[in-house]
C-alpha positions as CSV (number, residue, x, y, z in Angstrom):
1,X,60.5,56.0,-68.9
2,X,57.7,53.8,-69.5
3,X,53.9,54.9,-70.4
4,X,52.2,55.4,-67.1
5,X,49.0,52.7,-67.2
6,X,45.6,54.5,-67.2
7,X,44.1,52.7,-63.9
8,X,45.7,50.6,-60.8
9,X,43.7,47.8,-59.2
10,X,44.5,48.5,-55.4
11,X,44.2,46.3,-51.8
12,X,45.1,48.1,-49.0
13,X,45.4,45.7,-45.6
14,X,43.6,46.4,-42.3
15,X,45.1,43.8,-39.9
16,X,45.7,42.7,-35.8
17,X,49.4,41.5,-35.6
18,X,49.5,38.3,-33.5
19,X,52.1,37.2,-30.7
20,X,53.0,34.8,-33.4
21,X,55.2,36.2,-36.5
22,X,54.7,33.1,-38.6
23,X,51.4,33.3,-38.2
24,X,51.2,37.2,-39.6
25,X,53.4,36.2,-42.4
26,X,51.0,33.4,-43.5
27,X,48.4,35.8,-43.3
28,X,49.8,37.9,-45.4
29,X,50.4,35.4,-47.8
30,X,47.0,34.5,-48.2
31,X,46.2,37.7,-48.4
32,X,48.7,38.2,-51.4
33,X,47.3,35.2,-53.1
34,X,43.7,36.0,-52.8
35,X,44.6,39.4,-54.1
36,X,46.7,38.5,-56.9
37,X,44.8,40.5,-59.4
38,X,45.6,43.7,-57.4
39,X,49.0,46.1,-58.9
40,X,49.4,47.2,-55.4
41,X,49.2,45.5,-52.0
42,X,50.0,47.4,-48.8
43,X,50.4,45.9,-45.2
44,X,50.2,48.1,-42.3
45,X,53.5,49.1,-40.7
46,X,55.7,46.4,-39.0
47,X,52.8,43.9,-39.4
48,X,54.8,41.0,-39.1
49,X,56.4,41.3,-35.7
50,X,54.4,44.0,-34.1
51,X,56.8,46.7,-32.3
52,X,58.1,43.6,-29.9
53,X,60.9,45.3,-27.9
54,X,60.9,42.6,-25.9
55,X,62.7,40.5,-28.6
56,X,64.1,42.9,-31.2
57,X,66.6,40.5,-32.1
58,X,64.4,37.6,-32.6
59,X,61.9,40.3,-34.5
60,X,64.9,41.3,-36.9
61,X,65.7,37.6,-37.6
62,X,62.4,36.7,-38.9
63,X,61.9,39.2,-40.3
64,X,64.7,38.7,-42.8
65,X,64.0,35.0,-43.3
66,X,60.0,36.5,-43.8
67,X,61.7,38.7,-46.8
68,X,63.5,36.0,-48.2
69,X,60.3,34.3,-48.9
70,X,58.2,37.6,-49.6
71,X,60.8,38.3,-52.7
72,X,60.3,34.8,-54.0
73,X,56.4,35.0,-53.3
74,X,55.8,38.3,-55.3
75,X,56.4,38.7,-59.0
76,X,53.8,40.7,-61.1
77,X,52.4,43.1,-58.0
78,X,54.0,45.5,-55.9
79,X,54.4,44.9,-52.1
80,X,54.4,47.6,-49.2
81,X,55.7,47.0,-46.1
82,X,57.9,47.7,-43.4
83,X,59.8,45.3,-40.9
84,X,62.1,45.6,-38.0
85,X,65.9,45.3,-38.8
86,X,69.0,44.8,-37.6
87,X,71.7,47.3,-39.0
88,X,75.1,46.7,-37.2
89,X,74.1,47.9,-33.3
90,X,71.0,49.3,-34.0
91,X,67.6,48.5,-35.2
92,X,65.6,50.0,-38.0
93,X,62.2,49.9,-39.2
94,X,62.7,49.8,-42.8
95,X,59.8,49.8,-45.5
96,X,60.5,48.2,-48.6
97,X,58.7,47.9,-51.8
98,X,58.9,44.4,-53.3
99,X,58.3,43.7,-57.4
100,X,59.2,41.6,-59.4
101,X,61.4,39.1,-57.1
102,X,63.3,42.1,-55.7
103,X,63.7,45.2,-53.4
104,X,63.2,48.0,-55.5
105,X,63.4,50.5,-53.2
106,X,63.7,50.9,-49.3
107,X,63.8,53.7,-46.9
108,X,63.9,53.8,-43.2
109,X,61.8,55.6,-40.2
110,X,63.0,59.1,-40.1
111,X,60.8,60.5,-37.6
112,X,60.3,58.2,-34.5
113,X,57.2,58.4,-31.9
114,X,58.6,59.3,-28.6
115,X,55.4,58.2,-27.3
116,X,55.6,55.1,-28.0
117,X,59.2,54.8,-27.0
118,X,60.8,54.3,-31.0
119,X,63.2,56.7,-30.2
120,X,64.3,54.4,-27.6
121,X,64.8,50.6,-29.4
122,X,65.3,52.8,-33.4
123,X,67.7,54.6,-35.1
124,X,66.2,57.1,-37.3
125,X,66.8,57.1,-41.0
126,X,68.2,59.9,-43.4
127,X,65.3,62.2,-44.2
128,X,66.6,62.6,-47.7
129,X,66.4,59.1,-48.4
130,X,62.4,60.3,-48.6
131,X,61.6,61.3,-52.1
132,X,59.8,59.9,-55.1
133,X,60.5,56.6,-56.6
134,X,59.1,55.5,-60.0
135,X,58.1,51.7,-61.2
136,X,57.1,51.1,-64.4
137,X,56.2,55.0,-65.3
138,X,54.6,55.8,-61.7
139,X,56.0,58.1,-59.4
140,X,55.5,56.9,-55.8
141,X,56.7,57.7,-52.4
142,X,56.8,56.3,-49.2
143,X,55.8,58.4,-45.5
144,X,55.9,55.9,-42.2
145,X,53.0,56.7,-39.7
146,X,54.4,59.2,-37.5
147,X,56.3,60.8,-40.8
148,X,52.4,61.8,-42.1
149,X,52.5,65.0,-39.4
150,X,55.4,66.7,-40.7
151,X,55.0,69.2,-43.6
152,X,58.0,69.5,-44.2
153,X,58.2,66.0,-46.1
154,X,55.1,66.4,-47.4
155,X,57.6,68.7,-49.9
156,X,59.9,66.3,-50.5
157,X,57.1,63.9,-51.5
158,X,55.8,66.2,-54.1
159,X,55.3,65.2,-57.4
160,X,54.6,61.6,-56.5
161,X,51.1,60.1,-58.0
162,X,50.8,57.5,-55.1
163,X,51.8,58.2,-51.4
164,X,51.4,55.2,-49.5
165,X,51.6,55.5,-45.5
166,X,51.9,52.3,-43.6
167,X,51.1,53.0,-39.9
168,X,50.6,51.7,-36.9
169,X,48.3,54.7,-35.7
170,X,46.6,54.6,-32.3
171,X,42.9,54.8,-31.4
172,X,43.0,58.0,-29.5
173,X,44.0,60.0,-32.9
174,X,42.2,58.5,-35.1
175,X,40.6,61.9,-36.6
176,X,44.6,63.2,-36.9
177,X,45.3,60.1,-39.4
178,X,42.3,60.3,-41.5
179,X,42.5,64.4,-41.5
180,X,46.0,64.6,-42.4
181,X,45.7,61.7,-45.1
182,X,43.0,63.8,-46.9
183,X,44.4,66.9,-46.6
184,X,47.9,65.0,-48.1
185,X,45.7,63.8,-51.1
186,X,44.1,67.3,-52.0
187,X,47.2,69.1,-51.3
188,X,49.6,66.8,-53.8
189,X,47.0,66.7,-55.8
190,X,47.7,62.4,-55.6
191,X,46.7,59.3,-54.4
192,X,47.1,58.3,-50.5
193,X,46.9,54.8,-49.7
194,X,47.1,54.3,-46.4
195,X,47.5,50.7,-44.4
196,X,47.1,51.4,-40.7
197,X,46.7,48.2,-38.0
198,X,43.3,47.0,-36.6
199,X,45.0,46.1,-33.1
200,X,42.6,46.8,-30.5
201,X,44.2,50.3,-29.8
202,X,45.2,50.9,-33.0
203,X,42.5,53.4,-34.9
204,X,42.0,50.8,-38.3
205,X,40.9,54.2,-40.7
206,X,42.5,52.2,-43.8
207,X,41.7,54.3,-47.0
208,X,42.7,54.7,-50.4
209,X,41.9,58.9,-51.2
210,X,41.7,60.4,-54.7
211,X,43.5,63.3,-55.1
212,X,39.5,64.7,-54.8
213,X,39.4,63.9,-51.3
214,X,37.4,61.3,-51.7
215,X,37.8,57.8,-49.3
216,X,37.6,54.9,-49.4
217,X,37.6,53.2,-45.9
218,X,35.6,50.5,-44.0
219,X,37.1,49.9,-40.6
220,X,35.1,46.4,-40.7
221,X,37.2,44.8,-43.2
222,X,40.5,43.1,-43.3
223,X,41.4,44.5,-47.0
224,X,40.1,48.0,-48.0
225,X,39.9,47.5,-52.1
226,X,40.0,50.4,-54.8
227,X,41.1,51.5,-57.7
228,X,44.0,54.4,-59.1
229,X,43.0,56.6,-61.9
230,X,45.4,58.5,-63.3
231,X,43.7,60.5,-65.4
232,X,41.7,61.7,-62.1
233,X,45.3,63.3,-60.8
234,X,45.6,64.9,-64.3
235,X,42.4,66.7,-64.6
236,X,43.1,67.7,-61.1
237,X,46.8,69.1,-62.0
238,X,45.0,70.9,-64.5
239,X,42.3,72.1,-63.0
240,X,44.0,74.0,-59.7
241,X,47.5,74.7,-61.3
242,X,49.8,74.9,-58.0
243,X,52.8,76.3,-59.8
């Protein structure tokens, strides 16, 4: 296992997806470009396409082609996000973590938002496929929006030094998502970086938390910038032993 580095340089994205995908993708890439001093970029969930169940196929096909480019785009930083697929019959919303020219680790939506009618144009994923995933000597893990309520994997995302939650987390519950994220923080005793959408009913609330509690948000900016410090998670592991 490698030495895990002392701090990470982090940009967390606070973005409107548009009617048109190419024109989210080039966002993005500017946004990976002006940011390429950052470990850790993460785009809020299916930022590319929007949740367009109008034209899932035509959502799934871009949205390959836009990973095609995305893997030969990002080298040196790591890239969250998650995009609408096409898996035999079904569609998925899949997040993947991009590094080094390649997918380095994927998981799909386990837990699907009835009221926004997922559960009617996704198949749910395998809830053990959500765990702890390490790159270069950090343990991270991945929770999808929705995902963030359910305590029960908060357990099996234990042990993990960065959470990141990309989300697509409406206005009306905005308090829920910045609540639960905190409370995920302190609890794991980790980092929560959370990318959530700035559509005009979506809540923004964009943060990267300390394992503290403490945010950093601004709901007036399109990238929410911060910084990891490890040695902040241990001296809090220390400090309040869970065992």
């Amino acid at each position: 296992m490698l030495a895990k580095p002392k701090t990470l340089e982090v940009v967390t994205l606070q973005l409107p997806s548009r009617k048109r995908y190419q024109e989210n993708l080039d966002t993005l890439l500017v946004h990976l470009e002006n940011h390429r001093n950052k470990h850790l970029v993460v785009a809020p969930e299916v930022f590319l396409t929007g949740l367009d169940y109008a034209h899932m196929t035509t959502a799934a096909k871009f949205s390959i082609n836009a990973l095609k480019t995305l893997k030969k785009e990002v080298y040196e930083q790591i890239v969250v996000l998650t995009l609408v697929l096409e898996e035999g019959d079904d569609f998925v919303n899949q997040a993947v973590v991009i590094h080094k020219h390649k997918i380095i680790h994927k998981q799909e939506k386990v837990k699907l938002f009835k009221l926004g009618d997922e559960d009617l144009y996704f198949r749910a994923g395998k809830k053990k496929k959500i765990k702890p995933f390490e790159i270069e000597g950090v343990n991270y893990a991945l929770l999808i929006c929705f995902e963030l309520r359910f305590k029960d994997l908060w357990k099996q995302v234990e042990g993990a030094d960065v959470i990141i939650v990309p989300a697509r987390w409406g206005k009306l519950r905005k308090n829920h998502l910045e609540i639960l994220s905190q409370a995920l923080a302190v609890m794991n005793q980790c980092y929560v970086v959370v990318s959530n959408s700035s559509d005009v009913d979506m809540a923004s609330s964009s943060a990267i938390i300390a394992p503290t509690g403490a945010v950093v948000m601004d709901d007036k900016q399109d990238a929410i910038e911060g910084t990891i410090d490890f040695r902040e998670i241990k001296k809090m592991r220390r400090y309040i032993v869970m065992d």
